[in-house]
C-alpha positions in Angstrom: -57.8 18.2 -58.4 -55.5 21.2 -59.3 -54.2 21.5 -62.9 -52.5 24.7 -61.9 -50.3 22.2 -59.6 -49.8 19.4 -61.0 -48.4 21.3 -64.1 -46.0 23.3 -61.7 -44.8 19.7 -60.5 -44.3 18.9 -64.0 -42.2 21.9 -64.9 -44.9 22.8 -67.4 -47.7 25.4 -68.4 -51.5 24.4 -67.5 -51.8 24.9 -71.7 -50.4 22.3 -72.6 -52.1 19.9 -70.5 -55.0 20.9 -72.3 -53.6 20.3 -75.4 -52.7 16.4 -74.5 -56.2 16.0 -73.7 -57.7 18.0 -76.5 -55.9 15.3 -78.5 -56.7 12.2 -76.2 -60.5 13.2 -76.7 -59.9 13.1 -80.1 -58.7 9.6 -79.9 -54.5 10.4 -79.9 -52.6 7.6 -78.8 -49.7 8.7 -76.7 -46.9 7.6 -79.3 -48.7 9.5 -82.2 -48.5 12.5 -79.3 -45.2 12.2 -78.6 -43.8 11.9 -82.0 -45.5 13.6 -84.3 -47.7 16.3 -82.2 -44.4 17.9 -80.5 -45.4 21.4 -82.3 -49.2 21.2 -80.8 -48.3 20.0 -77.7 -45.1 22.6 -77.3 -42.4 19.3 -76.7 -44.4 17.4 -74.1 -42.0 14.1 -73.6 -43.4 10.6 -73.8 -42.4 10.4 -69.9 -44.7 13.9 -69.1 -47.1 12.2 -71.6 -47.7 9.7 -69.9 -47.8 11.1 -66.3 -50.6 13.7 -68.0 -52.9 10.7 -69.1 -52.8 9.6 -65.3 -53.4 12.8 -64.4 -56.3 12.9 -66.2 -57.5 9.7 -65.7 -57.4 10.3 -62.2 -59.0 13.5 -62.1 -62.1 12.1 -64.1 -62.2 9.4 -61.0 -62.3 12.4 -58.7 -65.1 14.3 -60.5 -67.2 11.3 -60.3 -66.7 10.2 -57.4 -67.3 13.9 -56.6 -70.6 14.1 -58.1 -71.7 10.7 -56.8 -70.9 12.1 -53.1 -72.9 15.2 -53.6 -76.3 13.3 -54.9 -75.9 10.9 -52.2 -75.8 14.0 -49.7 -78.7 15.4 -51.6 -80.8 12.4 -50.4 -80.0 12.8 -47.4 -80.9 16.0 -47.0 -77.8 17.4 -44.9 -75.7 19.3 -48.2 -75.3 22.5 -46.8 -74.0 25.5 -48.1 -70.6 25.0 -46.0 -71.1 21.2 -46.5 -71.0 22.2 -50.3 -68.1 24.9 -50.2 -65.8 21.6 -48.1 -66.0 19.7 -50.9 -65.0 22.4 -53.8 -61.9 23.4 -51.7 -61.1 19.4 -51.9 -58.3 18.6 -54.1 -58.1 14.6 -53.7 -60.5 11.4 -53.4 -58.9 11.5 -49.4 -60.7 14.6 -49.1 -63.7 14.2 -50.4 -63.9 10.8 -48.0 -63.0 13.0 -45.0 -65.9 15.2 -45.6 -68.4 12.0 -46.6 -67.3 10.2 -43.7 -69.6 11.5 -40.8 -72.9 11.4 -43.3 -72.5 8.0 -44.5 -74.7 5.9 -43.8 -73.3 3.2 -41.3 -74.6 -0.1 -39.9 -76.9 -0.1 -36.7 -74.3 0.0 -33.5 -74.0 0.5 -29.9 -74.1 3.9 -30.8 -77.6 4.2 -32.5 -78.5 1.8 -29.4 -77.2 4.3 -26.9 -78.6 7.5 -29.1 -82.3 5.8 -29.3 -82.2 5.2 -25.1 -81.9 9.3 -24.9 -78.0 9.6 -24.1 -77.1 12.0 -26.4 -78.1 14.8 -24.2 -75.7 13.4 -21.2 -72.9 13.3 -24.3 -73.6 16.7 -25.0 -72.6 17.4 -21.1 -69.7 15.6 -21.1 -68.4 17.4 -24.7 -69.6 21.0 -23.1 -67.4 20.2 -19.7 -69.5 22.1 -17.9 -69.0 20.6 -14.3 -71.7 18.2 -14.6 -70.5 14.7 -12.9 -71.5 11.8 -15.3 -71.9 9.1 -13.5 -73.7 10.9 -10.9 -76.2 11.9 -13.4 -76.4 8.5 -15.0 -78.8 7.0 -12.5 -81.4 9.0 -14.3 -80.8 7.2 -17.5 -80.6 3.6 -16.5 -84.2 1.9 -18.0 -84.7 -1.8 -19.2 -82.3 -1.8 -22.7 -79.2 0.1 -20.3 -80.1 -1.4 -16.4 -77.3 -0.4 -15.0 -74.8 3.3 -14.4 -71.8 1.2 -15.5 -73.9 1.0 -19.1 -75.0 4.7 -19.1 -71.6 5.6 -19.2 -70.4 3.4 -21.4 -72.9 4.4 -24.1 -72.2 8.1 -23.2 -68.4 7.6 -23.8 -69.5 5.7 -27.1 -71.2 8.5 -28.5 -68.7 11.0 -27.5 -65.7 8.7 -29.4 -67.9 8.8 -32.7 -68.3 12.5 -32.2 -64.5 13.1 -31.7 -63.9 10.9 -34.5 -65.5 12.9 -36.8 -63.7 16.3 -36.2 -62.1 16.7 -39.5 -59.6 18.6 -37.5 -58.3 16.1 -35.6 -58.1 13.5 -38.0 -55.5 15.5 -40.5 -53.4 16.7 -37.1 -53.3 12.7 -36.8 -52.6 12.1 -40.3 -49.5 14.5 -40.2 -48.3 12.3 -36.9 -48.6 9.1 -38.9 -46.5 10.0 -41.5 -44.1 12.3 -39.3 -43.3 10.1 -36.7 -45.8 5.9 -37.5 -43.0 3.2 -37.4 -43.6 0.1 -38.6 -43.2 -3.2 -36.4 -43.3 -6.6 -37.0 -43.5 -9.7 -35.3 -43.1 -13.8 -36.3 -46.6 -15.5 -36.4 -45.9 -18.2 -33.5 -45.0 -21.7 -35.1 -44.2 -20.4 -38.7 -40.4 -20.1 -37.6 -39.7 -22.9 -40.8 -42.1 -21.7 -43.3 -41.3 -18.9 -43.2 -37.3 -18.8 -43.3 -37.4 -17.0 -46.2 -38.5 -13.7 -44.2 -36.1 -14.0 -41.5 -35.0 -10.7 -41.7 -38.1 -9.3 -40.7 -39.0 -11.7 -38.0 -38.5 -8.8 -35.6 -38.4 -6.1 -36.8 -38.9 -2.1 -37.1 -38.5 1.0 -39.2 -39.9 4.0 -39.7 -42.5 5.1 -42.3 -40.3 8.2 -43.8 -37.3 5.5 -44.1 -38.8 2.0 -45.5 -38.0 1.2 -48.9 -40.5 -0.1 -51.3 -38.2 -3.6 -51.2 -38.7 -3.9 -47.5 -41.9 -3.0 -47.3 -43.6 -5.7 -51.0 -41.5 -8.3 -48.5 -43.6 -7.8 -45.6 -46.4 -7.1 -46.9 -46.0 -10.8 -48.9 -44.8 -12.1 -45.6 -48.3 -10.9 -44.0 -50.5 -12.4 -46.8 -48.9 -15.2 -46.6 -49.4 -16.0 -42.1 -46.2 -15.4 -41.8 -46.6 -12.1 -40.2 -48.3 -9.6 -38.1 -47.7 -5.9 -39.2 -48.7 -2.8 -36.8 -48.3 0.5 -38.1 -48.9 3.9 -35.4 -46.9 6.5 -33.8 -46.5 6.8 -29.9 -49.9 5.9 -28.4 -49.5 9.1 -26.2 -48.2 11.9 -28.5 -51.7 10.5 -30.5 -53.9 11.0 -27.4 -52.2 14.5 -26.8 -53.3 15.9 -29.6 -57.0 15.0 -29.5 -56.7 16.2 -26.0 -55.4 19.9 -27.1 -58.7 20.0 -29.6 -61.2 18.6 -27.3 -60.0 19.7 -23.4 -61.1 22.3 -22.1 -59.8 22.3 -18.9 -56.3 21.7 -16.8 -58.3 18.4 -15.2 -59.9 16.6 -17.8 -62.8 14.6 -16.9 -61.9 10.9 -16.4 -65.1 9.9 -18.3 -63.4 12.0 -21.1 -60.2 10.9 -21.3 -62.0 7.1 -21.7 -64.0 8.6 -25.0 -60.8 10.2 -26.3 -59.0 6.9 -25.7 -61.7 4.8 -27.3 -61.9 7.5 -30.4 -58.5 7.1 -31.0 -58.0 3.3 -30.5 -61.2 2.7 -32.1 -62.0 4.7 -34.8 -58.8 7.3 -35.6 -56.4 4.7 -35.3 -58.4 1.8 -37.1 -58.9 4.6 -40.0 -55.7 6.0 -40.2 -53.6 2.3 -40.6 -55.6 1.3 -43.0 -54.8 4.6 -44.8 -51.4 5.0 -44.9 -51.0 0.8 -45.5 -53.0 1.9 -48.5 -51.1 4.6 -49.4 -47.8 2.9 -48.6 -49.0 0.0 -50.9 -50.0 2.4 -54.0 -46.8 4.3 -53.6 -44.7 1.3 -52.7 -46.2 -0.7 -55.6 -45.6 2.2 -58.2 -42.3 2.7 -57.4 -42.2 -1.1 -58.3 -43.9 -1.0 -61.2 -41.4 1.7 -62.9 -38.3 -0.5 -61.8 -40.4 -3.6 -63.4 -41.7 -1.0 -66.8 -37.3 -0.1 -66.9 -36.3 -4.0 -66.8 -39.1 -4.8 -69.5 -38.1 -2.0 -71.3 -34.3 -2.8 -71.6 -35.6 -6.9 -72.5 -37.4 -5.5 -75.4 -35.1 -3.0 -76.6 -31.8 -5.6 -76.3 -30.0 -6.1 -79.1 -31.2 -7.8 -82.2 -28.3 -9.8 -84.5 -30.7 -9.4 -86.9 -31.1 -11.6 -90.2 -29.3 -14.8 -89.6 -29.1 -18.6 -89.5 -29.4 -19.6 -86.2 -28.8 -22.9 -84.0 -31.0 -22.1 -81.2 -30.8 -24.3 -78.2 -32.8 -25.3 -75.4 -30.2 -27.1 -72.6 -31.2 -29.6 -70.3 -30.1 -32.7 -68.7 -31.6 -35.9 -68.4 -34.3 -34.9 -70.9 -31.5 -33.4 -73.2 -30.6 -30.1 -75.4 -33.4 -30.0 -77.7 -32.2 -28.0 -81.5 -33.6 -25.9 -83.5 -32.3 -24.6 -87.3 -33.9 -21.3 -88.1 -33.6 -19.2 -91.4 -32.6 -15.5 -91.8 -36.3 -14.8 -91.3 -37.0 -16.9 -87.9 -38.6 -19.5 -89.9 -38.1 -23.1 -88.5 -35.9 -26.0 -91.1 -35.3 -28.8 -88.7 -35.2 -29.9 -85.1 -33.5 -32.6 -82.8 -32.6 -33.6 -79.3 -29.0 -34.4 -78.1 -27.7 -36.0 -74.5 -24.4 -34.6 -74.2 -25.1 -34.1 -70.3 -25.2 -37.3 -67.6 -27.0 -39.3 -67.3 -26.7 -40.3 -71.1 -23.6 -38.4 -71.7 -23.6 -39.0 -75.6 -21.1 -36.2 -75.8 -19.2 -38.1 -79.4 -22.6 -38.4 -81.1 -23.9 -34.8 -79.8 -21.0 -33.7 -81.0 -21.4 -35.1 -84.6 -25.2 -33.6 -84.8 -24.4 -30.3 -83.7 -22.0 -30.4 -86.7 -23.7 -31.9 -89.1 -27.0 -29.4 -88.6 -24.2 -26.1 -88.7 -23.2 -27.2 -92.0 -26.5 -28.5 -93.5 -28.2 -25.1 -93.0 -25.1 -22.8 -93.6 -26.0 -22.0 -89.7 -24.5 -18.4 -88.9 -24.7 -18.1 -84.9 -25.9 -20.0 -81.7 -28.4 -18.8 -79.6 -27.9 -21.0 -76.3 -31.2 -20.8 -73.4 -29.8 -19.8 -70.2 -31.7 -22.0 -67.9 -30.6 -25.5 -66.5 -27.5 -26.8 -67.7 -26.5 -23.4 -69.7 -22.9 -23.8 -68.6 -22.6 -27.1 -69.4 -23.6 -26.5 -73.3 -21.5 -24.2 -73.7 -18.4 -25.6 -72.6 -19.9 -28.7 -75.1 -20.4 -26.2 -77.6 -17.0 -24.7 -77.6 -15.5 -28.4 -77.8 -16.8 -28.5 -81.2 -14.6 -28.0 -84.1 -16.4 -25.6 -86.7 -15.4 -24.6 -90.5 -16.3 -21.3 -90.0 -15.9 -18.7 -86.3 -19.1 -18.9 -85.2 -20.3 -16.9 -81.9 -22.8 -18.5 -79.3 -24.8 -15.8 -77.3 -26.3 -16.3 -74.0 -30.1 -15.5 -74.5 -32.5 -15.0 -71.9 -35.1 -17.5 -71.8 -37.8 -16.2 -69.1 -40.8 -16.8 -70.4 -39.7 -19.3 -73.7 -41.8 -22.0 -71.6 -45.2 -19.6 -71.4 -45.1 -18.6 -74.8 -44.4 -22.8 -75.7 -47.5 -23.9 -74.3 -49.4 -20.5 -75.5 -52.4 -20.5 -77.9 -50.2 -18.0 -80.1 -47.3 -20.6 -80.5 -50.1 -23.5 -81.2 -51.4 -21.6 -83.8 -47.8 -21.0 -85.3 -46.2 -24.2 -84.7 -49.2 -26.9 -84.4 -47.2 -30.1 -85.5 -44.5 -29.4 -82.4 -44.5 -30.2 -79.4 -43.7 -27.2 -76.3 -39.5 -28.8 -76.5 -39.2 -27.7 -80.2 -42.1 -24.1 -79.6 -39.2 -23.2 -77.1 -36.6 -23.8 -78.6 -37.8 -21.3 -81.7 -38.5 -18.4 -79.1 -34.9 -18.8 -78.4 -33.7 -17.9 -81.3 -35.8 -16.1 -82.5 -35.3 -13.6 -79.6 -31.6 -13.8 -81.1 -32.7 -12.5 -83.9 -35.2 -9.7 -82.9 -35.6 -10.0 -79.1 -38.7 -7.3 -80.0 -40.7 -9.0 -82.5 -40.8 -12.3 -80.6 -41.1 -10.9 -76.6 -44.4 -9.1 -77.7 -46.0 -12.5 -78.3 -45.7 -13.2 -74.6 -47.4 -11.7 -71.7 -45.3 -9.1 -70.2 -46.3 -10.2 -66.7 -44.8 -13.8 -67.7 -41.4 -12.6 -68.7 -40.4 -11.7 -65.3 -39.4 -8.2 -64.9 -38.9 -8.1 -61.4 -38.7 -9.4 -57.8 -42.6 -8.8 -55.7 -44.1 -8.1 -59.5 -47.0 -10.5 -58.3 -47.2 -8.2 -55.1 -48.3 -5.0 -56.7 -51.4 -4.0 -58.7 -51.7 -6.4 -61.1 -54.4 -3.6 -63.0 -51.8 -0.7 -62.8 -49.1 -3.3 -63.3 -50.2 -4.4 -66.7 -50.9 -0.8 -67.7 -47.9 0.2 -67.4 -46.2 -2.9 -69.2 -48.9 -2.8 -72.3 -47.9 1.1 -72.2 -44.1 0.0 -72.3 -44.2 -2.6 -75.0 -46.3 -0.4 -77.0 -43.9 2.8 -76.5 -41.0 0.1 -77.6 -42.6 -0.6 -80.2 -43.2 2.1 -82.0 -39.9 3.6 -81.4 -38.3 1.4 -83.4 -40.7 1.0 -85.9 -42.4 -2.4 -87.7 -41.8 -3.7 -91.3 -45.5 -3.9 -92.3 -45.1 -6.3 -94.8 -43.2 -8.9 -92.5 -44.3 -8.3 -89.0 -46.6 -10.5 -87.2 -49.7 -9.8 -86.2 -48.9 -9.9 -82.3 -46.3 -6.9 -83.3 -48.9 -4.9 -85.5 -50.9 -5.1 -82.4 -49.1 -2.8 -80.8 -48.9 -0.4 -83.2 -50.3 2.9 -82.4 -54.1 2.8 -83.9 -54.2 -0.6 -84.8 -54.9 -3.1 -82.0 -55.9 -6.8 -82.2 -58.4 -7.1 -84.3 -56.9 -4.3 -87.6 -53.7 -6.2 -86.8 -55.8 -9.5 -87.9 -57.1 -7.5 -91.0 -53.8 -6.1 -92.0 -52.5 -9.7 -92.8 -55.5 -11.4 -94.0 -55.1 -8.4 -97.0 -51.1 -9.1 -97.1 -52.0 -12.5 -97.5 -54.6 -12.0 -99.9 -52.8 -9.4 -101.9 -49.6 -9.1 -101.2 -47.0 -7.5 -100.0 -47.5 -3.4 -99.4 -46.4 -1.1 -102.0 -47.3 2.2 -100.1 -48.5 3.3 -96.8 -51.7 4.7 -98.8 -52.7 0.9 -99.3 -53.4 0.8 -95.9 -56.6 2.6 -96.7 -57.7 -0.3 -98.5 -57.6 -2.4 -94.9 -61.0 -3.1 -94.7 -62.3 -1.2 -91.1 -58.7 0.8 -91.0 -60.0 4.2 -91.2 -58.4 8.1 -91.7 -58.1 7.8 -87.6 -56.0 4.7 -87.6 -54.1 5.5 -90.3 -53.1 8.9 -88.9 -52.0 7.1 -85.9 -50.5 4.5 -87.2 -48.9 5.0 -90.4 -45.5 7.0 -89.7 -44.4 3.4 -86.8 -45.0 1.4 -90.2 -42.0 1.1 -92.5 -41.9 -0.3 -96.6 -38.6 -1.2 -97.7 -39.4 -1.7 -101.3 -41.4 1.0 -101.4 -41.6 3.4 -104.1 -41.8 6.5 -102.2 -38.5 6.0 -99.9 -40.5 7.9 -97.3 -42.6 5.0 -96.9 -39.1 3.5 -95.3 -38.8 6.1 -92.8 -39.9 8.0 -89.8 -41.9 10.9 -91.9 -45.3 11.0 -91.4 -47.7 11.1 -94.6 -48.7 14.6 -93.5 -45.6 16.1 -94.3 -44.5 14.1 -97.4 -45.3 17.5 -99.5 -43.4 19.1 -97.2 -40.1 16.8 -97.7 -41.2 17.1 -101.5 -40.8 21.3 -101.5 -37.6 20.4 -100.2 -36.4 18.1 -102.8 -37.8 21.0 -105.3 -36.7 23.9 -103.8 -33.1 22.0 -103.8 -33.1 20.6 -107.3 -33.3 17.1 -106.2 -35.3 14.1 -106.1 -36.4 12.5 -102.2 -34.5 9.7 -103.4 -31.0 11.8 -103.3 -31.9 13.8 -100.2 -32.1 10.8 -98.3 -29.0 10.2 -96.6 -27.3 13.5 -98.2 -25.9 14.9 -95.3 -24.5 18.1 -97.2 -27.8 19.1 -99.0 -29.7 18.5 -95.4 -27.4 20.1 -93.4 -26.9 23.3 -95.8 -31.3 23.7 -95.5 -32.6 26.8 -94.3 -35.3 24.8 -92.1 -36.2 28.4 -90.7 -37.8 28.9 -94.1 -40.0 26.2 -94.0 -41.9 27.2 -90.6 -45.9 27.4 -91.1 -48.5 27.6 -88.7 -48.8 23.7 -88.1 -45.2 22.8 -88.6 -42.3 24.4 -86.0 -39.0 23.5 -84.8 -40.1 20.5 -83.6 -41.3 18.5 -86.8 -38.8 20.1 -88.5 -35.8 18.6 -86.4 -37.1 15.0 -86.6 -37.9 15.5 -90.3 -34.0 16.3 -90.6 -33.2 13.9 -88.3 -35.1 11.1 -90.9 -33.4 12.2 -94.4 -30.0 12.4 -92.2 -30.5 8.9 -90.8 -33.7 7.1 -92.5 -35.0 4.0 -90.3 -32.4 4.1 -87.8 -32.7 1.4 -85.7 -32.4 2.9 -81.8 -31.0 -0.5 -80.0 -27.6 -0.9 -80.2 -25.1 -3.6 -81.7 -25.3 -6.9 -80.2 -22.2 -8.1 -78.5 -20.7 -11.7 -77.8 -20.3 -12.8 -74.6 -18.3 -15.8 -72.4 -18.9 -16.5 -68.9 -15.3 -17.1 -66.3 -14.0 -20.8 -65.7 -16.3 -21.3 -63.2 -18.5 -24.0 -62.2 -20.2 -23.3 -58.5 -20.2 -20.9 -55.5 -17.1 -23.3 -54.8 -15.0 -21.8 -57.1 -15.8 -18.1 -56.5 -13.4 -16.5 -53.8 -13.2 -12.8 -52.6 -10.9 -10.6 -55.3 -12.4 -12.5 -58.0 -12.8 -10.1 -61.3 -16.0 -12.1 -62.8 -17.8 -11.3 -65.9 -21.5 -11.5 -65.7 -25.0 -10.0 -67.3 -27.3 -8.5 -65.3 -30.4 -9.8 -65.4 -32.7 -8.1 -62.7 -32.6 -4.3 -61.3 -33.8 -3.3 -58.4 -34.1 0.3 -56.4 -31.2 -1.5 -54.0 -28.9 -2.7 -56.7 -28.9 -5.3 -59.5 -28.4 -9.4 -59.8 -26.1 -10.8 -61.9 -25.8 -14.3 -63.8 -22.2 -14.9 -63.5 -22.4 -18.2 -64.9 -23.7 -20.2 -62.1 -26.8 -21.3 -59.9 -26.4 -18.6 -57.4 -26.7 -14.9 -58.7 -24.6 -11.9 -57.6 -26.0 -9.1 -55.8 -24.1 -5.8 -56.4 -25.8 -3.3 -53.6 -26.6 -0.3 -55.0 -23.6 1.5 -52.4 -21.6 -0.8 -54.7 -22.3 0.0 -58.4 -20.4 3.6 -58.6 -17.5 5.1 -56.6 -20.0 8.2 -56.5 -23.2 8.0 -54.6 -26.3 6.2 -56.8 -29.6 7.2 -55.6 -31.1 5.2 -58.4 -29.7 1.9 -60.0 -31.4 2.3 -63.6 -29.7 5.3 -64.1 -26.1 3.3 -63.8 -26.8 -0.4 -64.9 -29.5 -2.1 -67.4 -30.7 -5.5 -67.5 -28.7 -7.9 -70.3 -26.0 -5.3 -69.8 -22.5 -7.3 -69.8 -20.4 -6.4 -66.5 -17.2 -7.4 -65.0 -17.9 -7.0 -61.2 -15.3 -7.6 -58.7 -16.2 -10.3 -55.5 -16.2 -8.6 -52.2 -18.2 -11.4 -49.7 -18.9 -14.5 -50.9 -21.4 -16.7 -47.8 -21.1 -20.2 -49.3 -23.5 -21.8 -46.7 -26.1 -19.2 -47.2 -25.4 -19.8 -50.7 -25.0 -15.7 -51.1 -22.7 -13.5 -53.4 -22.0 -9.8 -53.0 -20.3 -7.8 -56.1 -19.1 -4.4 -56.7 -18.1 -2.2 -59.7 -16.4 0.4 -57.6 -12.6 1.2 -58.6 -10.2 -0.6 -55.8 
């Protein structure tokens, strides 16, 4: 694999790859990287981070499966010097299959049969077109295994495909048709009309390869695994055959016998091959793409904003089995519980009423956080029918996943005297609080990031999520002396099983004092406190640097400073007219640049700074079904899926809104994520509203 490439796709120099996996062999974790190896790496991003760890990952695969191809070539004796030189030229796994294929060792077939009864010589005529007639000849050939002409030729046009087959030639000439000119066709399994209405669109239907969408393509591939489909993918049968014929012809009349083994090589072998590469290859592109849109949505769910430390009525609404309550403190932890039937069939709306009252003022209760599953709307028009002492705002909080992490081993071990009703109900509002610190407890996978998530690689799928709850993480940082375990986990360095060890010591010896005491963790090493140490924050801490985003490496740095300013740390901090008047030019050595510097000033400007933004309130319109919705409708909504065709919105009902992505800018929008975000609070304008299809289409372009 080429380096030299790959760092010209990057837009950087070959160098600096190096120097990301200098540090990765060190045992670097890619936040630690990104944030405080900026100098040593010369500003590698977190985004080019990342795509370099693939990169590498990927070229280790190919140097193994490299080696493994040349000492199975070495066994068989045919590694040649020009065999050899193929393979160093290779600069992907595709190639190095290409030049394998023809040596590897293959189950017995009508080939071997038709090489061990002598035809190879009469192949060797037919490939040489040297005038010889091949049937004519075949009498000779017929014996007791082939008895009859009709057989001799058919075993000569055998050999001849499996020859043609394997002209390396040919095959990438093919490959360039496929994905030039391959269109994709499908067609209804017969009798799965019904089961499978949900794919009607594809029923019948075609498109090429250099125009499917990722979308369209997860759909019918779910549609196929499912029986609901059959999927062909190929070019024109005869613009295939053509251009076997231009490497194989020789002359302006080719042999019929010929033109039956360039048939059967293509139908049999080239095109067999070649579909099941580029479905591959569609699917591994297809489900990337996918997985980025799914890392973006997670992404935006963790970093939502937190209303931080407050007393919160969190509620889980239902209907027949009712709303259940929950009281929690500033700090998440849980004071009471109850259920309430406002809703039919009970409708105990007086008595609900009363409870909901009677909790809000018992535990000084600061904010709602309402679930917004089944019967959402409902409790909140209940809700707001409450008179309250004091303005209180209910948010809308997303409850995907609240029901996996209820019935989790990690909420049994927190809340073992509670059923799943009450467990939910915490995550709630809890994720009102700090949608961070309680989202990590859950399985990315189960929060639902995305439509076809279960369709793509589940491996590279949770990869890419671990990566993106781990990156959110530790960019906002962790209190380490009130953070859970499941959040320490994620911590750059520290993992399950420190995480475990870091609050067995809290536990047993209380709260941190410095980041130093860390070293005291038993099994948390020099390693893992390098890594981990500048993501963990001490608010009581008598060093305020424990509190902020400065390493421990450069806390003598910040301290020649202070000095060099007559100051303490403790008044530089926050003192934008000492910081900003710094020569930082001055303070340049051969392991700290620009780099360190600039976040280093960017700390004492701004110490701790959360990076999410304020939290918002938010009220759906007066509406209670798609009856109510008509075209011109300006409708306030929160987005809560993106897509690489557009985004859905809740607006407050069953049905979602689907704003196309032609629809989310007056200007074109060749990617959604770059305009919307999921939670993010719209007012999108109706433009088609199909009430029996039970299907809404919004837009945010100006009228």
């Amino acid at each position: 694999m080429n380096t030299a490439k790959f760092a010209k796709e990057l837009n950087i120099r070959e160098i600096q790859i190096g120097k990301v996996e200098q540090l990765l062999n060190e045992g670097a974790t890619l936040p630690f990287i990104a944030r405080y190896r900026k100098d040593f790496t010369e500003g590698v991003t977190d985004v080019e981070l990342e795509k370099i760890a693939t990169f590498l990952a990927d070229k280790k695969q190919f140097v193994t499966r490299k080696e493994a191809i040349i000492n199975s070539l070495q066994k068989l004796n045919v590694l040649t010097n020009i065999v050899q030189s193929e393979l160093d030229k290779a600069e992907n796994l595709q190639a190095l299959e290409d030049i394998y294929a023809p040596f590897k060792p293959r189950r017995k077939s009508k080939v071997d049969v038709a090489i061990e009864q002598g035809l190879e010589p009469l192949a060797k005529m037919l490939m040489a077109q040297n005038g010889t007639n091949i049937e004519q000849v075949a009498e000779r050939y017929v014996n007791k295994v082939i008895t009859s002409v009709d057989d001799v030729v058919e075993g000569v046009i055998d050999i001849a495909a499996l020859w043609i087959s394997e002209r390396l030639n040919i095959k990438q000439q093919l490959r360039r048709l496929y994905w030039r000119k391959a269109t994709l066709k499908t067609k209804l399994v017969k009798g799965k009309e019904e089961e499978g209405g949900k794919f009607r669109d594809y029923f019948d239907y075609q498109e090429s390869l250099n125009r499917l969408k990722s979308h369209r393509f997860l759909a019918i591939y779910r549609a196929q695994d499912e029986g609901i489909l059959k999927v062909n993918i190929s070019p024109e049968k005869t613009e295939a055959i053509e251009i076997i014929e231009r490497y194989v012809v020789k002359s302006n009349q080719p042999d019929t016998v010929l033109s039956k083994a360039i048939t059967k090589a293509y139908s049999k072998y080239f095109k067999t091959a070649l579909e099941a590469e580029v479905r591959k290859e569609l699917k591994t592109k297809f489900d990337e793409e996918a997985i980025v849109v799914f890392a973006n949505n997670l992404k935006q769910l963790l970093l939502q904003a937190p209303l931080g430390g407050k007393r919160i009525l969190a509620i889980d609404p239902g209907f027949r089995s009712g709303c259940k309550l929950v009281c929690l403190n500033e700090n998440g932890e849980l004071l009471s519980n109850a259920t309430i039937y406002p809703h039919p069939p009970q409708k105990e709306v007086a008595p609900s009423k009363k409870k909901v009252a009677t909790l809000i003022e018992q535990y000084k209760i600061e904010a709602i956080a309402l679930g917004n599953g089944t019967a959402s709307r409902e409790t909140e028009r209940f809700l707001k029918g409450i008179h309250y002492r004091n303005d209180l705002s209910i948010y809308i909080v997303n409850e995907a996943g609240a029901s996996v992490y209820s019935a989790s081993r990690v909420a049994r071990e927190e809340f073992p005297n509670y059923d799943v009703t009450v467990r939910g109900g915490v995550s709630i509002g809890r994720r009102l609080i700090d949608p961070l610190a309680e989202l990590v407890k859950i399985d990315p996978k189960s929060i639902g990031v995305g439509q076809y998530q279960h369709d793509v690689n589940q491996t590279k799928l949770k990869q890419k999520l671990d990566y993106t709850v781990e990156n959110c993480v530790n960019s906002v940082g962790v209190n380490l002396n009130t953070a859970s375990k499941y959040l320490l986990a994620y911590i750059a360095g520290i993992g399950p099983q420190l995480a475990e060890n870091i609050i067995k010591y809290r536990s047993e010896n209380g709260s941190f004092s410095s980041r130093k005491e860390l070293l005291n963790v038993p099994k948390l090493g020099k390693k893992a406190f390098e890594q981990a140490s500048g993501f963990l924050r001490i608010a009581e801490a008598n060093n305020p640097l424990d509190n902020s985003g400065v390493h421990p490496e450069n806390y003598e740095l910040v301290e020649l400073i202070a000095q060099d300013n007559k100051t303490s740390i403790s008044e530089l901090i926050g003192n934008a007219s000492v910081v900003n008047a710094i020569d930082w030019e001055n303070y340049k050595s051969k392991d700290i640049g620009t780099h360190t510097l600039s976040d280093i000033k960017k700390e004492l400007l701004q110490p701790n700074r959360d990076p999410r933004n304020k939290l918002k309130a938010f009220a759906f319109a007066k509406i209670s079904s798609i009856a109510d919705i008509e075209v011109g409708m300006v409708l306030p909504g929160i987005v809560n899926n993106v897509t690489n065709f557009g985004a859905f919105v809740d607006i407050g009902i069953k049905e979602n809104g689907l704003i196309h992505i032609s629809e989310l800018a007056d200007e074109y929008v060749s990617n959604p994520a770059s305009i919307i975000a999921l939670q993010q609070q719209v007012n999108a304008r109706v433009i088609n509203v199909d009430k029996e299809r039970k299907r809404i289409n919004l837009s945010l372009k100006s009228q």
